[in-house]
N, C-alpha and C positions, 0 to 999 in steps of 0.2 A: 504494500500500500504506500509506503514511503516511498518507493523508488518511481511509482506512478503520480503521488501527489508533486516530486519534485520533479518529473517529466513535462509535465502537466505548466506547473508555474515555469520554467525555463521557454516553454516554446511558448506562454503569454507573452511572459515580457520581451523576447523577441521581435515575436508579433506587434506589436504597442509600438515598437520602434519604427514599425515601415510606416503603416497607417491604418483604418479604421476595418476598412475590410482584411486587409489581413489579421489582424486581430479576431474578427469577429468570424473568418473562416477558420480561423485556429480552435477556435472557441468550438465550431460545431464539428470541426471536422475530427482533431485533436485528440478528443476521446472515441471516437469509433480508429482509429487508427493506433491508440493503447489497448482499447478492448482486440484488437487483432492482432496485438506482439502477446497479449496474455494468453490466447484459442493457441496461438503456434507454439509459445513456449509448453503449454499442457500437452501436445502431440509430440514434440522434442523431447519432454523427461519421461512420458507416458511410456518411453521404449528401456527403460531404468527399473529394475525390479525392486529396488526401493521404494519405485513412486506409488503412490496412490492419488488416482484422480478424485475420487471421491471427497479425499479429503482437501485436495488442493482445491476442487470446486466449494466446496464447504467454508473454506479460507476466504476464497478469491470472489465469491460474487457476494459479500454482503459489504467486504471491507470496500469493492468496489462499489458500491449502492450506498455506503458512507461516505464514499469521497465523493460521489457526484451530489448528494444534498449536502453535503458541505457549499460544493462549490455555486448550488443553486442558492444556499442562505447567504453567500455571499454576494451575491451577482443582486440578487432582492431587498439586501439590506444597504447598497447602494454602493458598493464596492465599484470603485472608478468615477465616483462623482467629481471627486476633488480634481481630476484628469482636464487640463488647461489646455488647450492647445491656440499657437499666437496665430493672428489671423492671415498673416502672410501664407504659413502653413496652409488654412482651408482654403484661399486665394487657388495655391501653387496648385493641389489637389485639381481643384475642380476647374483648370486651365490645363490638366490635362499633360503636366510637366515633371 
């Protein structure tokens, strides 16, 4: 969960850095593209007779279904409002530069 939560915040702030639509495809896209390195990593160890999927399933979809209402209480409780951006910027943006 930690290694997704910090995946997760790394390719935001990224994002945030180009501009709004990147950001906000990172945003939706972001986590379908974590939830598909987690299906692949369960069929990578699944060949390991150590492994148990049952139990890595057990693990892996609740803590994920905590980090994503996390990130929804954050997004709701206004997380990014304080986010400025100078007007030259939305100028540059929507000229298209």
């Amino acid at each position: 969960m930690t290694v997704n939560f910090v995946a997760s915040g790394i390719s935001m702030s990224r994002a945030a850095r180009v501009s709004l639509l990147a950001l906000a495809a990172v945003g939706l896209g972001g986590w379908v593209v974590r939830l598909g390195v987690i299906v692949a990593l369960l069929f990578v160890l699944d060949r390991f007779d150590w492994f148990s999927p049952l139990a890595f399933g057990l693990a892996v979809v609740p803590a994920t279904l905590i980090l994503l209402m996390f990130e929804m209480r954050l997004l709701a409780g206004g997380l990014g409002a304080e986010l400025q951006l100078p007007a030259e910027s939305i100028r540059d943006q929507g000229a298209g530069r």
